[in-house]
MDTraj code that builds the backbone (N, CA, C; nanometers):
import mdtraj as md
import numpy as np

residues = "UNK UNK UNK UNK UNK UNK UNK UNK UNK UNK UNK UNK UNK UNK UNK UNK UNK UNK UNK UNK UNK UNK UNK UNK UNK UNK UNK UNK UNK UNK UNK UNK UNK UNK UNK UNK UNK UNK UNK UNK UNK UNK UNK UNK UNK UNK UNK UNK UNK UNK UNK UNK UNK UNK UNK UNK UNK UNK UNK UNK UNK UNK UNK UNK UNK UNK UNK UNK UNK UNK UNK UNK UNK UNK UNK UNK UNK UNK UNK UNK UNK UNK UNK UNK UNK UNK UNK UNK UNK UNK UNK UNK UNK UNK UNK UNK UNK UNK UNK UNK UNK UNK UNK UNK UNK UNK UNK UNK UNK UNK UNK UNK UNK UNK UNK UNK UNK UNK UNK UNK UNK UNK UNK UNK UNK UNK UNK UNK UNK UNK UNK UNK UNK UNK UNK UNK UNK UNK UNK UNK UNK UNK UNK UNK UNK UNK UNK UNK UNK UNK UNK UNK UNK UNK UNK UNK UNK UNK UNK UNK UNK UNK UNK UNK UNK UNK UNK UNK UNK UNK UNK UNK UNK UNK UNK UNK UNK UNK UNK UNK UNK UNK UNK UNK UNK UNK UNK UNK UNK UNK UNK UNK UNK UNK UNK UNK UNK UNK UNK UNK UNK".split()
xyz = np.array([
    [0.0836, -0.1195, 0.0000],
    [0.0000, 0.0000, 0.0000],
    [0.0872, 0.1247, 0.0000],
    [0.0571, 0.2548, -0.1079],
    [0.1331, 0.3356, -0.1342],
    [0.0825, 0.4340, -0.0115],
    [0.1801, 0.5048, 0.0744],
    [0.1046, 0.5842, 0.1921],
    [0.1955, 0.7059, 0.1069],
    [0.0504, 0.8394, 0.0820],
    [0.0996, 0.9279, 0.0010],
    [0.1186, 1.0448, 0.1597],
    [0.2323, 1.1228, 0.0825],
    [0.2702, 1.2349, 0.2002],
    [0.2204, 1.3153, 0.2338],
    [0.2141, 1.3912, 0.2827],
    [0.1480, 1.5136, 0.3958],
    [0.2228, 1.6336, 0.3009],
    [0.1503, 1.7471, 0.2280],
    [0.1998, 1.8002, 0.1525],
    [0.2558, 1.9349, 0.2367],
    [0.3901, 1.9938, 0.2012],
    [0.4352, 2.0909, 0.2394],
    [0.3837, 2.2306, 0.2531],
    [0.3046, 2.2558, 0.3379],
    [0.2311, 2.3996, 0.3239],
    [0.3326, 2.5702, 0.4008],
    [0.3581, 2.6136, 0.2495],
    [0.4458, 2.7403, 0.3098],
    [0.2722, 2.8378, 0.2991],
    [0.3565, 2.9137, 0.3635],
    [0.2034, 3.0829, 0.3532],
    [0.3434, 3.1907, 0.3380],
    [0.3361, 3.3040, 0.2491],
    [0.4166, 3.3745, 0.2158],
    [0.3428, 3.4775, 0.1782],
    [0.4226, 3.5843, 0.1257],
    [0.2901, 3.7511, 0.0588],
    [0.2723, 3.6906, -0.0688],
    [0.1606, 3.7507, -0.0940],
    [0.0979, 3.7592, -0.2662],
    [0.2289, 3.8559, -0.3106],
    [0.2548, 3.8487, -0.4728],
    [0.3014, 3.8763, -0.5116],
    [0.1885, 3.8864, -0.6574],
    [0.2491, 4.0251, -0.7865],
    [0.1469, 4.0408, -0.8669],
    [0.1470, 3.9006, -0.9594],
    [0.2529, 3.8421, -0.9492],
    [0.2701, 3.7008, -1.0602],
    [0.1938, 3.6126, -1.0025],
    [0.1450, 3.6252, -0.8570],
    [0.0759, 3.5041, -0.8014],
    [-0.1232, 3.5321, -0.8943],
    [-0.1625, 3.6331, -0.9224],
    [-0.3087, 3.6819, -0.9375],
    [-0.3707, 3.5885, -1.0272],
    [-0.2814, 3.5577, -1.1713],
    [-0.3386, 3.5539, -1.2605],
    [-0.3040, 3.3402, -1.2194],
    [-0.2843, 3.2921, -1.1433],
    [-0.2939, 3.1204, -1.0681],
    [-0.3830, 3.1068, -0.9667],
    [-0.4205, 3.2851, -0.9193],
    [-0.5153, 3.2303, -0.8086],
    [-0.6631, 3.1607, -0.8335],
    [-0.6880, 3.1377, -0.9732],
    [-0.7948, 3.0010, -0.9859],
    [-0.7600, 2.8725, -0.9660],
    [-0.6476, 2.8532, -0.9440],
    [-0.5548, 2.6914, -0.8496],
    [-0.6664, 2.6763, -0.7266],
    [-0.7006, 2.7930, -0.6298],
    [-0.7876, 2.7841, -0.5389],
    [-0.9177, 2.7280, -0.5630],
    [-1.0148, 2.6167, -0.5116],
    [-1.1118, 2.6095, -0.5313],
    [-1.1847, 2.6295, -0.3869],
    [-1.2656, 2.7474, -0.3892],
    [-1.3107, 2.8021, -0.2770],
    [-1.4469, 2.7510, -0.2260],
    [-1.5092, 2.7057, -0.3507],
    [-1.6265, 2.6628, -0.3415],
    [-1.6845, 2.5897, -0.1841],
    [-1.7958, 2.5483, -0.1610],
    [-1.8415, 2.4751, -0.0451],
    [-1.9825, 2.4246, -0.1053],
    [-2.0438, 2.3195, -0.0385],
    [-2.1613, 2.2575, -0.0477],
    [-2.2244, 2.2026, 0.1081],
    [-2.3260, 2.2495, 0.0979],
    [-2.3331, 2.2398, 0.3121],
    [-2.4834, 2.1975, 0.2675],
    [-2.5383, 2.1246, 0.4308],
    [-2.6664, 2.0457, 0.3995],
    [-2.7126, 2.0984, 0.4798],
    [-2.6924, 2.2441, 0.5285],
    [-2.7894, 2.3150, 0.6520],
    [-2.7403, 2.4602, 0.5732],
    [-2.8100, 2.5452, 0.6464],
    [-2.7858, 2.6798, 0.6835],
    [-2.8695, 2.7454, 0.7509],
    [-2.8278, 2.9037, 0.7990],
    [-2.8360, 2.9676, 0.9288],
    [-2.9915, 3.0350, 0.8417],
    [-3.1133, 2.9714, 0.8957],
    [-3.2516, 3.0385, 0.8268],
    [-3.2839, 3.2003, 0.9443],
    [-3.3349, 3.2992, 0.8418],
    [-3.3386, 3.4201, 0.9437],
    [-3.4770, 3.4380, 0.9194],
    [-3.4922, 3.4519, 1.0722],
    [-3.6803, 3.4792, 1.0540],
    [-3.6697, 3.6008, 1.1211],
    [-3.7281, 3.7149, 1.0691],
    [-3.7793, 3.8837, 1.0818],
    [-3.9024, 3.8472, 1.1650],
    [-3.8686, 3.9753, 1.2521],
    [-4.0124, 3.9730, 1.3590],
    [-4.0397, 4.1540, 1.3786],
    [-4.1295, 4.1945, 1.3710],
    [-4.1402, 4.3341, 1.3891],
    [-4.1266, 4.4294, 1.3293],
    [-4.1231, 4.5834, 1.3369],
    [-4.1317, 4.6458, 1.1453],
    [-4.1036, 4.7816, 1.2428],
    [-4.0406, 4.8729, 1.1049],
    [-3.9909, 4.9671, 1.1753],
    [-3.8623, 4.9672, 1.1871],
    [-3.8531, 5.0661, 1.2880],
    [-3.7041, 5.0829, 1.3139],
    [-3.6654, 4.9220, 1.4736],
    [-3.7987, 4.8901, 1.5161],
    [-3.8483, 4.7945, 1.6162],
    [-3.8599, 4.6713, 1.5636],
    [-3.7448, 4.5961, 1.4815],
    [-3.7274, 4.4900, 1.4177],
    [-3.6510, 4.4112, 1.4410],
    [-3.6418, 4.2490, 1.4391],
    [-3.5508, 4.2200, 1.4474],
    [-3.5133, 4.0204, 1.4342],
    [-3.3896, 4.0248, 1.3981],
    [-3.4147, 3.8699, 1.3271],
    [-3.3448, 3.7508, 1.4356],
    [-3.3708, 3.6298, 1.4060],
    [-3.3602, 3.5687, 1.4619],
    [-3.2966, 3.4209, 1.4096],
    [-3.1422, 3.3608, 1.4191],
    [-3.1475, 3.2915, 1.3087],
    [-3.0923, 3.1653, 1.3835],
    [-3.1630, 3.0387, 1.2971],
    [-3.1787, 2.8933, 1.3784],
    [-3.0808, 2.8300, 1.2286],
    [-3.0212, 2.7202, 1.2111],
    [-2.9892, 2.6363, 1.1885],
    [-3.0667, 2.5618, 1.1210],
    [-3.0922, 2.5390, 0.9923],
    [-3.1998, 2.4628, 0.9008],
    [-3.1453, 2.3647, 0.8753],
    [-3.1981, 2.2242, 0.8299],
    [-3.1458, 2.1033, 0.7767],
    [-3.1784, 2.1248, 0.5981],
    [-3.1608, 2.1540, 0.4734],
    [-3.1851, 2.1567, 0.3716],
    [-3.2398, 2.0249, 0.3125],
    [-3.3736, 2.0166, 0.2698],
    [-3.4266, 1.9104, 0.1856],
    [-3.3243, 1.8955, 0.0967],
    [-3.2475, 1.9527, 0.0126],
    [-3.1258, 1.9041, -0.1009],
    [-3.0112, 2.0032, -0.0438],
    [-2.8556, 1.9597, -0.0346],
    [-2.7927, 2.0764, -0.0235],
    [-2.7716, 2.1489, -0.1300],
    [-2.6959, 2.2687, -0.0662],
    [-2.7094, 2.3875, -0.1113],
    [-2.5418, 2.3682, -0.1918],
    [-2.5014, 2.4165, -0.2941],
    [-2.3853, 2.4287, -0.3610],
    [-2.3947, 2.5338, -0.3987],
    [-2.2435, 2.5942, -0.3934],
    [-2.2277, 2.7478, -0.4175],
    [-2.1738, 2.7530, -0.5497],
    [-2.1176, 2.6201, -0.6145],
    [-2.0660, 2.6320, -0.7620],
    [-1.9484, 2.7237, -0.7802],
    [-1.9327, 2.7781, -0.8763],
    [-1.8432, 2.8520, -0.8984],
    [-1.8537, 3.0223, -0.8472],
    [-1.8913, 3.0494, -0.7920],
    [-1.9806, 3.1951, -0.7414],
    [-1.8304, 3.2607, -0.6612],
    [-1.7399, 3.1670, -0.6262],
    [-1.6215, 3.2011, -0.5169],
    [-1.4902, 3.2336, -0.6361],
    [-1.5006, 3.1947, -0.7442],
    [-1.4013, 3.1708, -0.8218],
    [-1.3355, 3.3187, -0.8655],
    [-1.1976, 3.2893, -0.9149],
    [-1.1340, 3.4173, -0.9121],
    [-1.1561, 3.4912, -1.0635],
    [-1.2522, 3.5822, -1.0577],
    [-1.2891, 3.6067, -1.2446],
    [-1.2078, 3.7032, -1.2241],
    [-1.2014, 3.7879, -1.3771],
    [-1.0988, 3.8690, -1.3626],
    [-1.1019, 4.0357, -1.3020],
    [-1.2446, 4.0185, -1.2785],
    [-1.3198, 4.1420, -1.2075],
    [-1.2286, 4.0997, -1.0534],
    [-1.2604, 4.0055, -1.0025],
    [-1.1956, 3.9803, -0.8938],
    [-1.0493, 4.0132, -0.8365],
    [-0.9736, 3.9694, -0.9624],
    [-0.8644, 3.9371, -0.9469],
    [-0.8021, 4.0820, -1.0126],
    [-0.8677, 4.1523, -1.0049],
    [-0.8457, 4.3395, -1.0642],
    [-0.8338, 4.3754, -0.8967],
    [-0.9789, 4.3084, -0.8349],
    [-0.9571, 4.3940, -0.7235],
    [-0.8760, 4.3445, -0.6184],
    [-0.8204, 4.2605, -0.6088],
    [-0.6960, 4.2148, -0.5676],
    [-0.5669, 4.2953, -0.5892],
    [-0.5546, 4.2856, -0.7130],
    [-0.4383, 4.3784, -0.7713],
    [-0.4207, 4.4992, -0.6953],
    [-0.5522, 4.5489, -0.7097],
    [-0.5501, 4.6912, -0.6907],
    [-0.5142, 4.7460, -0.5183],
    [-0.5637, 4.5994, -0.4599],
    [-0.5521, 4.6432, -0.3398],
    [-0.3737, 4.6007, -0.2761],
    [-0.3300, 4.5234, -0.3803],
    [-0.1620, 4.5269, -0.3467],
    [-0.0903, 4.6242, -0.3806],
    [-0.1713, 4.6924, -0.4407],
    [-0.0626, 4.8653, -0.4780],
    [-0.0905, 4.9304, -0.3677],
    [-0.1689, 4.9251, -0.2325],
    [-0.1749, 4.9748, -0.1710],
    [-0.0342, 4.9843, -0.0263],
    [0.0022, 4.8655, -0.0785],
    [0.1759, 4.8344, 0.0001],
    [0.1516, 4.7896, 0.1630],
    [0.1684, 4.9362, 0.2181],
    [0.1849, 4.8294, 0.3842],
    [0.0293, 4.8361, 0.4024],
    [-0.0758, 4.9222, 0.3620],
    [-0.2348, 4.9087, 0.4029],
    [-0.2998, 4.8064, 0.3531],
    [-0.2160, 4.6621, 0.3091],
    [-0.2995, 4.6020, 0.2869],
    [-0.2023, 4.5230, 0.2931],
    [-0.2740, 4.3670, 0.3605],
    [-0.1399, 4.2553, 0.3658],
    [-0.2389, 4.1260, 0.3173],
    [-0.1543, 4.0591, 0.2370],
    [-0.2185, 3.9498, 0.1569],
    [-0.0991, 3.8596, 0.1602],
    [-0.1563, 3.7138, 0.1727],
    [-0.0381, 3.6094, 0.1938],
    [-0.1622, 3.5176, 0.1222],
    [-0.0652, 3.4436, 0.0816],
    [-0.1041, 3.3165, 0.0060],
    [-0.0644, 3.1920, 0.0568],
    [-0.1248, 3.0518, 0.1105],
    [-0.0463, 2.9770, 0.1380],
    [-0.0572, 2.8278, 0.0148],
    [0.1032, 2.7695, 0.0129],
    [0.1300, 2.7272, -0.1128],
    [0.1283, 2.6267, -0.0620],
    [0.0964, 2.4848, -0.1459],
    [0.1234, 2.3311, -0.1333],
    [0.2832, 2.3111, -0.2060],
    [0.3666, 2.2768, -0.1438],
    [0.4902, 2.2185, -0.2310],
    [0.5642, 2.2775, -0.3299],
    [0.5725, 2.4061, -0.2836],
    [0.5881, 2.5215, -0.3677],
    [0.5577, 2.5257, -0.4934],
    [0.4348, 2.4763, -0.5020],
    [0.3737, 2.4886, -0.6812],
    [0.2734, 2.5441, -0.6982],
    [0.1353, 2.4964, -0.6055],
    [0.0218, 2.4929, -0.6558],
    [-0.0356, 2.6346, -0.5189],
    [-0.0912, 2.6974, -0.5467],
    [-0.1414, 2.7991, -0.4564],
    [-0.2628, 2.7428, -0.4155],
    [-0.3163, 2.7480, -0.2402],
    [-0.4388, 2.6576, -0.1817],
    [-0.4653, 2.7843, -0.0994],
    [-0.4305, 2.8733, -0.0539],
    [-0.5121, 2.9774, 0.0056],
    [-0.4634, 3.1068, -0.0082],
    [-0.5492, 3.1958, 0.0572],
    [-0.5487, 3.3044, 0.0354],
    [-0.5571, 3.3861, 0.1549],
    [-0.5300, 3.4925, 0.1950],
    [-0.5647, 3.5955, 0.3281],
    [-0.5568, 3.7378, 0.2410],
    [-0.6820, 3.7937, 0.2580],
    [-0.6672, 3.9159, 0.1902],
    [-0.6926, 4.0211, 0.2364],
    [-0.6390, 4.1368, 0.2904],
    [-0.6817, 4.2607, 0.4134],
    [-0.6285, 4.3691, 0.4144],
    [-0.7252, 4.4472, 0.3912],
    [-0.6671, 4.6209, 0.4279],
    [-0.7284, 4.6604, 0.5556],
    [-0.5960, 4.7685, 0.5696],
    [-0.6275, 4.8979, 0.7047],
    [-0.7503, 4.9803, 0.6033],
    [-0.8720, 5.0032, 0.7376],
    [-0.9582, 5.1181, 0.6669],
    [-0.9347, 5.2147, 0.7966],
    [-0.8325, 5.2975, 0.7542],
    [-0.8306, 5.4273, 0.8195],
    [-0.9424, 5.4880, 0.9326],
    [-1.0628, 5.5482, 0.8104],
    [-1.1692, 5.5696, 0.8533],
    [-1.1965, 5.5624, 1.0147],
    [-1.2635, 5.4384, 0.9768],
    [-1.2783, 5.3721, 1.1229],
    [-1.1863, 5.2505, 1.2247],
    [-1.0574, 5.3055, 1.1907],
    [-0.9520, 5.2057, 1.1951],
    [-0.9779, 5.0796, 1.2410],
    [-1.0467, 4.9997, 1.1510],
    [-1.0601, 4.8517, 1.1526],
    [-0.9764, 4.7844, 1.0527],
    [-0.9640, 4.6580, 1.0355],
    [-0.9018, 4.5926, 0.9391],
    [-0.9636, 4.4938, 0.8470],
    [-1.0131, 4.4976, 0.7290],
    [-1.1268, 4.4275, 0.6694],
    [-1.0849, 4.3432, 0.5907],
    [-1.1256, 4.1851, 0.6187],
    [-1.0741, 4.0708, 0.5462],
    [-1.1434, 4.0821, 0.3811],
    [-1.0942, 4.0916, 0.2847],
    [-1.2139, 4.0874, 0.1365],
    [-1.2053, 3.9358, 0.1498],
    [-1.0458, 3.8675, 0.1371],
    [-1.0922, 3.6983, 0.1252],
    [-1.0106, 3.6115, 0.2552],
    [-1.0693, 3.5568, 0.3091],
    [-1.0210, 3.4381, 0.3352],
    [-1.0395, 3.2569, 0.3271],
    [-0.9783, 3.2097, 0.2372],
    [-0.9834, 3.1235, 0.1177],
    [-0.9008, 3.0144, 0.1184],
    [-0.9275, 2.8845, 0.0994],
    [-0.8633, 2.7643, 0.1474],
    [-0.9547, 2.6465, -0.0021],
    [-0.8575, 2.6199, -0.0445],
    [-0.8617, 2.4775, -0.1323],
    [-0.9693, 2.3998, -0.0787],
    [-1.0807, 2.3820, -0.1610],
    [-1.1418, 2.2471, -0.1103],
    [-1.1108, 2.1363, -0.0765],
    [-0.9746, 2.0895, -0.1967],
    [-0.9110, 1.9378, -0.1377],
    [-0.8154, 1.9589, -0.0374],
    [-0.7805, 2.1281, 0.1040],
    [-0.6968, 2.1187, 0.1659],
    [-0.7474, 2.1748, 0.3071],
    [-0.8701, 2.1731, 0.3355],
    [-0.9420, 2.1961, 0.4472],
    [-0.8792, 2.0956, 0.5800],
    [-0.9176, 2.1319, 0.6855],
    [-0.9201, 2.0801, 0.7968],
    [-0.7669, 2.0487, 0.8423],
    [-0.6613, 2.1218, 0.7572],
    [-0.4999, 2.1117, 0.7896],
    [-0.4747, 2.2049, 0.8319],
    [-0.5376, 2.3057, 0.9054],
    [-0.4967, 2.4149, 0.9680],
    [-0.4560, 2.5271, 0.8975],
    [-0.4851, 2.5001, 0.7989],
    [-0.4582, 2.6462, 0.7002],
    [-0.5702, 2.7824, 0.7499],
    [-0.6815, 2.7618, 0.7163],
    [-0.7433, 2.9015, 0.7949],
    [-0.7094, 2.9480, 0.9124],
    [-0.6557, 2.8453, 0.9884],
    [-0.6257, 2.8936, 1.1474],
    [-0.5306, 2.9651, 1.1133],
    [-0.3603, 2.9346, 1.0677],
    [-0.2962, 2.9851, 1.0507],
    [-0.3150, 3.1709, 0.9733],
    [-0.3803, 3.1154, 0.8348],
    [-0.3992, 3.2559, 0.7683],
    [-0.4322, 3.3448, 0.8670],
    [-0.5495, 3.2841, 0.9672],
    [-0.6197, 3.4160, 1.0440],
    [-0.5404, 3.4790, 1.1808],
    [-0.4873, 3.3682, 1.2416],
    [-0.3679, 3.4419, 1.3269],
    [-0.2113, 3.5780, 1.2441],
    [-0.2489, 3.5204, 1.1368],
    [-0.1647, 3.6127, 1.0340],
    [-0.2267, 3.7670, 1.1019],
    [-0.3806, 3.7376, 1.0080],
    [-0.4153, 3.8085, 1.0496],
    [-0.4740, 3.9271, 1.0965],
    [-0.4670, 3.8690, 1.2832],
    [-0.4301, 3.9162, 1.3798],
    [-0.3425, 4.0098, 1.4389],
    [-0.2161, 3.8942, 1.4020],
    [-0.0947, 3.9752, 1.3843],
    [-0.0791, 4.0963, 1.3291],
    [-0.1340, 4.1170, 1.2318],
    [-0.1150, 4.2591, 1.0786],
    [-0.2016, 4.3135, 1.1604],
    [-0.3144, 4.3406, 1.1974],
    [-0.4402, 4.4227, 1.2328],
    [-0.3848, 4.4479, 1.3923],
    [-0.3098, 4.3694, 1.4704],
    [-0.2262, 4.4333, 1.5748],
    [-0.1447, 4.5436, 1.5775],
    [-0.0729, 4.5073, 1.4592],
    [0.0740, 4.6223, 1.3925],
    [-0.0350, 4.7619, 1.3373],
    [-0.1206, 4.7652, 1.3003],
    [-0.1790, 4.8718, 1.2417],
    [-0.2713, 4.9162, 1.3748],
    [-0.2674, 4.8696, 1.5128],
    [-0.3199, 4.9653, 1.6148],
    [-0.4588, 4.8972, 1.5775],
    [-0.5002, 4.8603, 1.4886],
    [-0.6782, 4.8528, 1.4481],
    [-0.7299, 4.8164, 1.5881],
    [-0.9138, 4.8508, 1.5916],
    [-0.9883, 4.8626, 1.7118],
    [-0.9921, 4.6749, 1.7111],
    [-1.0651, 4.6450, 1.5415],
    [-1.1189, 4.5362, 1.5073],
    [-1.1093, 4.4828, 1.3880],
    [-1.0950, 4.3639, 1.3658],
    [-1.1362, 4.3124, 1.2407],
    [-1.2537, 4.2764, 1.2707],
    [-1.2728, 4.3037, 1.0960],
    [-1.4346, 4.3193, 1.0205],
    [-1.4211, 4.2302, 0.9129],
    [-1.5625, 4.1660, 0.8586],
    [-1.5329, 4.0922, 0.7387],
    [-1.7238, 4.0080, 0.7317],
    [-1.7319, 3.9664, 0.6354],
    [-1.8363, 3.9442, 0.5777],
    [-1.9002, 3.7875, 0.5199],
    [-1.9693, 3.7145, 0.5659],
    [-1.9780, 3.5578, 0.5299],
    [-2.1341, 3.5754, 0.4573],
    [-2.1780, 3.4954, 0.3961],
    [-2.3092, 3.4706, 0.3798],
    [-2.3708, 3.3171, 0.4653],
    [-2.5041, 3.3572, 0.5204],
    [-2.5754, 3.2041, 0.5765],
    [-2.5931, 3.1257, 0.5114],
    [-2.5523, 3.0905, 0.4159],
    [-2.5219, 2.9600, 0.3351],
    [-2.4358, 2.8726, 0.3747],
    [-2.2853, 2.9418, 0.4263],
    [-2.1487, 2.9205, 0.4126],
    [-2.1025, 2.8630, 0.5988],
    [-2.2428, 2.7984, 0.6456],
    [-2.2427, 2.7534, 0.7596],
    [-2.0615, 2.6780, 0.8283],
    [-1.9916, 2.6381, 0.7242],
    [-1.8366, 2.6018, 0.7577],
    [-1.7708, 2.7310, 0.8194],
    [-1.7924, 2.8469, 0.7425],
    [-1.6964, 3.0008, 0.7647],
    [-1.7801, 3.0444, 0.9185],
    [-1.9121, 3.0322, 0.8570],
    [-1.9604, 3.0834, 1.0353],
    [-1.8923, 3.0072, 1.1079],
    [-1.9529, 2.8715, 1.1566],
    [-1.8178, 2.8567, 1.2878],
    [-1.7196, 2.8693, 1.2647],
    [-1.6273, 2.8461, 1.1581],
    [-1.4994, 2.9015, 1.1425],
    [-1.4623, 3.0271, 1.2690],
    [-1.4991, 3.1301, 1.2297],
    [-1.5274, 3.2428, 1.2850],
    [-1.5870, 3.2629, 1.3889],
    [-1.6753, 3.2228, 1.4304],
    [-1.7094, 3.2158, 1.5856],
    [-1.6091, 3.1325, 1.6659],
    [-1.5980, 3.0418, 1.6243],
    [-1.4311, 2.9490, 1.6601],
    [-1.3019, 3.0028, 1.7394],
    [-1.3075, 3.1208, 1.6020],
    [-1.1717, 3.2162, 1.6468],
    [-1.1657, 3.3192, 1.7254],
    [-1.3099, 3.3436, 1.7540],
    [-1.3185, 3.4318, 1.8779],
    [-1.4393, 3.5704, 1.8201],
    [-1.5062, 3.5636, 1.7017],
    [-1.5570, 3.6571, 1.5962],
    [-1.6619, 3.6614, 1.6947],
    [-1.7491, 3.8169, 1.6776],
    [-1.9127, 3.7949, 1.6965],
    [-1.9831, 3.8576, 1.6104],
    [-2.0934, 3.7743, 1.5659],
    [-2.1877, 3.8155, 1.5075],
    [-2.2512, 3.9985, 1.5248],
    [-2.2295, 4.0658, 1.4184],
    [-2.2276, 4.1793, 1.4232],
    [-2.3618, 4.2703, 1.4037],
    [-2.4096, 4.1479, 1.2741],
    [-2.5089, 4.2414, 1.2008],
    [-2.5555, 4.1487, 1.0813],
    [-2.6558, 4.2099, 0.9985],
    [-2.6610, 4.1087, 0.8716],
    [-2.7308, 4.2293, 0.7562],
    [-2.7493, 4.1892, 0.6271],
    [-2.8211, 4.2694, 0.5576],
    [-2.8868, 4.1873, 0.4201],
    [-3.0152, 4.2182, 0.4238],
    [-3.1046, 4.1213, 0.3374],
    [-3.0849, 4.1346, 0.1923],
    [-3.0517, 4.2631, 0.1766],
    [-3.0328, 4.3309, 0.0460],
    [-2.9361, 4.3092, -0.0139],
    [-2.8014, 4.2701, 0.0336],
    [-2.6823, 4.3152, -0.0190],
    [-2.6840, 4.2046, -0.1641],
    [-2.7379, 4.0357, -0.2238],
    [-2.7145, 3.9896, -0.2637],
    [-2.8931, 4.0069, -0.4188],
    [-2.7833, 3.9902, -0.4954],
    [-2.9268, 4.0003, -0.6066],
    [-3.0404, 3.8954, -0.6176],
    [-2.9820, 3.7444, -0.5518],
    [-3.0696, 3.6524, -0.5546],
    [-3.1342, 3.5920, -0.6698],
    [-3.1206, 3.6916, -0.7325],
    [-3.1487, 3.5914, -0.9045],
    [-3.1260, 3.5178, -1.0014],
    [-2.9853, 3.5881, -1.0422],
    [-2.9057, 3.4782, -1.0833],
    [-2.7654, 3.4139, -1.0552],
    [-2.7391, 3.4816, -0.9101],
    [-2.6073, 3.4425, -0.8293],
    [-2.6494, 3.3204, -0.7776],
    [-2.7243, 3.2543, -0.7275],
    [-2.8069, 3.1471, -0.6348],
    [-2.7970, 3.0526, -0.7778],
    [-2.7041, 2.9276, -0.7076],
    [-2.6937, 2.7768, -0.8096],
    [-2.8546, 2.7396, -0.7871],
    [-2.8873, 2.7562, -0.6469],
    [-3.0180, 2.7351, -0.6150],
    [-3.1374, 2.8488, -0.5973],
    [-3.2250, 2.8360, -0.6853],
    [-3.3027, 2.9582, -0.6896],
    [-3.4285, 2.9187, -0.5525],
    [-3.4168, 2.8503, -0.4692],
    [-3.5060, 2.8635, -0.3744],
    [-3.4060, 2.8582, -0.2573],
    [-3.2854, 2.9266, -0.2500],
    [-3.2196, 2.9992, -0.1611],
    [-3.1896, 3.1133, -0.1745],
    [-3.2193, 3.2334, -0.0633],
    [-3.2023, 3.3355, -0.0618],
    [-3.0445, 3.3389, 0.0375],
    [-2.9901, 3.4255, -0.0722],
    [-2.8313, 3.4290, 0.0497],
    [-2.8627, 3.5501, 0.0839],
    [-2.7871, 3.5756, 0.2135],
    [-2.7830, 3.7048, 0.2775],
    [-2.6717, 3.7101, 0.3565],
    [-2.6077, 3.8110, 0.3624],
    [-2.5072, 3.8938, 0.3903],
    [-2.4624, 3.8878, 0.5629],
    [-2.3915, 3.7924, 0.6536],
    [-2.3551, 3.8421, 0.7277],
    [-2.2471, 3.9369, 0.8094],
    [-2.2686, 4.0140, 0.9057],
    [-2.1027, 4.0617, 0.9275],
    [-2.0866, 3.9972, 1.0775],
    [-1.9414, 4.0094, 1.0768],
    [-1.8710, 3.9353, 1.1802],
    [-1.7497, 4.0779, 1.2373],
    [-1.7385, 4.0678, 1.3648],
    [-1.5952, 4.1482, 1.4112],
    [-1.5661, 4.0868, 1.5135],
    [-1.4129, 4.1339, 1.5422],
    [-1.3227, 4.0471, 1.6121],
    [-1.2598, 4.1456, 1.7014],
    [-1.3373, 4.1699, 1.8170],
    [-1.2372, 4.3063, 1.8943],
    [-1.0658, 4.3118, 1.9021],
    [-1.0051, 4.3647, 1.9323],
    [-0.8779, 4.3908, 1.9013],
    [-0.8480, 4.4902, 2.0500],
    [-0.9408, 4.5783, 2.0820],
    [-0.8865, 4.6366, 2.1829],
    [-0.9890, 4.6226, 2.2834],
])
top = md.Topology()
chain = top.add_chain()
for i, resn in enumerate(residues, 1):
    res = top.add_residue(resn, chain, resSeq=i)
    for name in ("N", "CA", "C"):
        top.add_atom(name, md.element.get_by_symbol(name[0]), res)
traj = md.Trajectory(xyz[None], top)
C-alpha cells in the first residue's frame, strides 16, 4: 500500500505574478444546513432571529467564489496599496497555490477588513485558515486597528463557525446586499449577507 505524504504547506505575501494562478484555489463549499433568518417586527423595532436549518437538497455554491478577472483586478488593486494592505497566500509544495488571506487597514474607522479568506477544497481541515487568520491578527495588531471586520453569507455555515471558533461575533446582517437571481446555483435559496468582528482592543 502506497502511503501518500502530507503536503508541504508554506504561507508567504501575494506577489502580482501570483493573481493571474489564483484560480488553483477552489473556494467553493456545499453544506446540507444553513443559518434560516426569521424577521419579527417592522420599523425601526425589528428584528431577526437565526436557527440552523437542515436543507431538503444541499445547497452548492458552484463557482460563485471563483477568481474572475473582475476579482482578481480587485486584488491587484488592493496590493498597490503596500503596507495598508497585507495578503499572503499559502502554497502546497511550492507549486500549486491553496489559500489566500486578503486585508486592508480602513483608516476611517480604523478597523481591518478581510475581502478573502480562502482555502482549497481538497486542503481543508490542515490548519490552514487557522494559521492565515492568526496572520491576520498579527497585521491588524501592527496597524493599532480597534477590530477586524469581514463578511460571510448564511449559506457558508463552515466560515460561520470558522469564525465564531476564532473568537468573531456576530455583528449584524443585511437582506439586500445579494441580487438573488441569478447568483443562487439554487433559486429557492435566498443568500444574505452576514457581518462578523473580532475586537482587538
Amino acid at each position: 500500500m502506497r502511503i501518500l505524504e502530507e503536503p508541504v504547506i508554506e504561507i508567504r505575501p501575494l506577489t502580482s505574478e501570483d493573481i493571474p494562478n489564483l484560480p488553483q484555489i477552489r473556494p467553493t463549499y456545499r453544506t446540507d444546513t444553513i443559518l434560516a433568518v426569521e424577521r419579527s417586527g417592522s420599523g425601526y423595532l425589528v428584528s431577526w432571529r437565526l436557527t440552523e436549518r437542515r436543507l431538503d437538497k444541499p445547497f452548492d455554491k458552484g463557482g460563485l467564489y471563483d477568481f474572475t478577472p473582475e476579482m482578481q483586478a480587485s486584488i491587484r488593486e488592493r496590493l498597490k496599496r503596500g503596507e495598508s494592505a497585507y495578503q499572503r497566500v499559502a502554497v502546497a509544495n511550492s507549486t500549486r497555490l491553496v489559500g489566500l488571506l486578503d486585508m486592508t487597514w480602513q483608516a476611517w474607522n480604523q478597523t481591518a477588513y478581510i475581502w478573502n479568506l480562502m482555502v482549497d477544497l481538497d486542503f481543508r481541515r490542515r490548519g490552514i485558515g487557522r494559521r492565515l487568520w492568526h496572520l491576520a491578527v498579527r497585521a491588524a495588531q501592527s496597524w493599532n486597528a480597534r477590530a477586524i471586520t469581514l463578511e460571510t453569507q448564511q449559506t457558508n455555515i463552515a466560515a460561520c463557525r470558522f469564525y465564531a471558533q476564532m473568537g468573531c461575533r456576530l455583528v449584524g446582517l443585511d437582506e439586500s446586499m445579494y441580487a438573488n437571481v441569478s447568483e443562487s446555483p439554487d433559486a429557492l435559496i435566498t443568500e444574505i449577507a452576514l457581518f462578523w468582528a473580532y475586537p482587538l482592543r
